[in-house]
N, C-alpha and C positions, 0 to 999 in steps of 0.2 A: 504494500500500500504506500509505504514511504516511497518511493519509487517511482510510483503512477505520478504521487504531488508533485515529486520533483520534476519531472519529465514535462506535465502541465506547465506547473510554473517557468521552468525554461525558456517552452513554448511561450507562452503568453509574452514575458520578458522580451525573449528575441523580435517577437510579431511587435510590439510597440518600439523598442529602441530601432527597430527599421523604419518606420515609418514616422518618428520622430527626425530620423537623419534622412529620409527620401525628401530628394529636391525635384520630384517630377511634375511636368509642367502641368500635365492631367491628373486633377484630383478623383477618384472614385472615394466612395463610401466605403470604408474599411470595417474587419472586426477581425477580434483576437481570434473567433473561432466558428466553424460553421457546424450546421447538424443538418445532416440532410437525407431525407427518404427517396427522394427519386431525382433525376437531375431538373426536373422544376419545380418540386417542390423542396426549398432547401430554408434555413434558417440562420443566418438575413438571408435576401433576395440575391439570386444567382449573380446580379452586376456589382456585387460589393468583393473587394481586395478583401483576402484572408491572411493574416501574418500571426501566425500560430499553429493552432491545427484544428485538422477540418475530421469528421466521423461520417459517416454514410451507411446504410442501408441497401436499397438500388440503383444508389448511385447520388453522386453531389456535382454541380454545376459553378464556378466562379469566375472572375475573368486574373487579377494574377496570385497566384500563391505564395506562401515563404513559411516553411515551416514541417510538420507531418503531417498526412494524409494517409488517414485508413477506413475502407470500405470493403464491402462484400459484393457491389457490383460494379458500378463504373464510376471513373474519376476522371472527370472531367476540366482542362485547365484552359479556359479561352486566349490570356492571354501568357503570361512568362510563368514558370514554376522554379522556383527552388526549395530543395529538401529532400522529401523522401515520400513518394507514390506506394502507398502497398497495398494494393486492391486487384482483382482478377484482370479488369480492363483498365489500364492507364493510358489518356488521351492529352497531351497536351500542344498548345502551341508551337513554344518554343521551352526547353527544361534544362536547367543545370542538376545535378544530383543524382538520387538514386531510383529508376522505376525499379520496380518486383513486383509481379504480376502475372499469368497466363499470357495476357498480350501486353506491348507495350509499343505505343506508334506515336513520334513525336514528328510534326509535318514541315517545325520549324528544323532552326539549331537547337543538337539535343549534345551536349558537354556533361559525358559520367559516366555513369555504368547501365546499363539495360541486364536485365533478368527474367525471365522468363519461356516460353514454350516459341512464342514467335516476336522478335524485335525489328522495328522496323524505325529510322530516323533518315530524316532530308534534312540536311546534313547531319553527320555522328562525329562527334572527338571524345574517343574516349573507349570503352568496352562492352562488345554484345558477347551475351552467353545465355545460348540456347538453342533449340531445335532448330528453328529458321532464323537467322539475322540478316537484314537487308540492309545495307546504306545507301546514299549518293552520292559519297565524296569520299576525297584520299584521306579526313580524316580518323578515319577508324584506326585507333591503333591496336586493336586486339579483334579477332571474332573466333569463336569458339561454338564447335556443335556440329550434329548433320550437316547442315546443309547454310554455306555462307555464300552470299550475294553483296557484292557491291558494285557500281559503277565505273570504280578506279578500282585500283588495287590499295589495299590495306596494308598494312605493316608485315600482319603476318593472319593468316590464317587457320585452322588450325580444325578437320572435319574430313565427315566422309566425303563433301563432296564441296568444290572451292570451285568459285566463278569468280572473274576479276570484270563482269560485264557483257552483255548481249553485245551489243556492236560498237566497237572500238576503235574509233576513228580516226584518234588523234594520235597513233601508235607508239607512242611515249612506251621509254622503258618500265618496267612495272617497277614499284616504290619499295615491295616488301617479301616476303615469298608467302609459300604456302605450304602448309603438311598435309595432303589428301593419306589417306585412311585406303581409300577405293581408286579415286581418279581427279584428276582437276581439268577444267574447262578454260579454255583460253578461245572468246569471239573475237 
């Protein structure tokens, strides 16, 4: 129980001394924390900035996050996330930190770690591990698992089956290698 308060408190701490020191030009409505049953219905309303931590049901809706985020269905971040995603479906803009998850699809810049069954970021810096990893960019420096996808080549690869890209235009040497398991694919 000591634990939990501490972990709260933290949160809450961090979520207010950030947005005591945020100098961003657009203010949103903020709160330390959200509670949310479905992604519309949430508590405050889904356009309010979260800097603490958010709880979910089937799912919670905000536009930027900073802080922890735990749900049992989807998690959803409109605009920037940072922290820690740990819900089945992590969806966010753009996220610095940690997803863990079944899925995890960041459509922005995604800077950290992905976890999960299928990871998908436009663009990735930083580490996918899992059954499917997908990037769009040279910055992946790790992917791990079945089956890895990226657009460039990644650092290093490391699976049964390693793609460095469907069609390869721009025939640059590749950036990183790869360990297939089975086979690797070079388009």
């Amino acid at each position: 129980m000591k634990k939990s308060v501490k972990l709260f408190t933290t949160c809450l701490l961090a979520g207010w001394s950030h947005w005591l020191l945020a100098e961003e030009a657009e203010k949103r409505p903020w709160s330390p924390y959200m509670l949310g049953f479905s992604t519309e219905s949430t508590l405050p309303s889904k356009n309010h900035d979260v800097y603490g931590i958010r709880l979910s049901l089937l799912g919670a809706e905000c536009y930027d996050f900073t802080g922890i985020d735990i749900g049992l269905g989807v998690s959803y971040i409109n605009g920037h996330g940072r922290g820690v995603q740990l819900s089945p479906i992590n969806i966010a803009n753009t996220f610095s930190g940690l997803q863990l998850g079944l899925g995890n699809y960041c459509r922005g810049n995604m800077a950290g770690i992905q976890i999960g069954v299928v990871n998908c970021a436009y663009p990735m810096t930083g580490v996918q591990i899992g059954f499917i990893n997908i990037s769009d960019a040279d910055g992946v420096l790790l992917q791990i698992r079945i089956i890895n996808w990226g657009s460039e080549k990644p650092l290093v690869q490391i699976g049964l089956f390693n793609s460095e890209g469907f069609f390869n235009f721009n025939n640059r040497e590749p950036k990183g290698f790869q360990i297939p398991f089975l086979f690797r694919v070079n388009f």
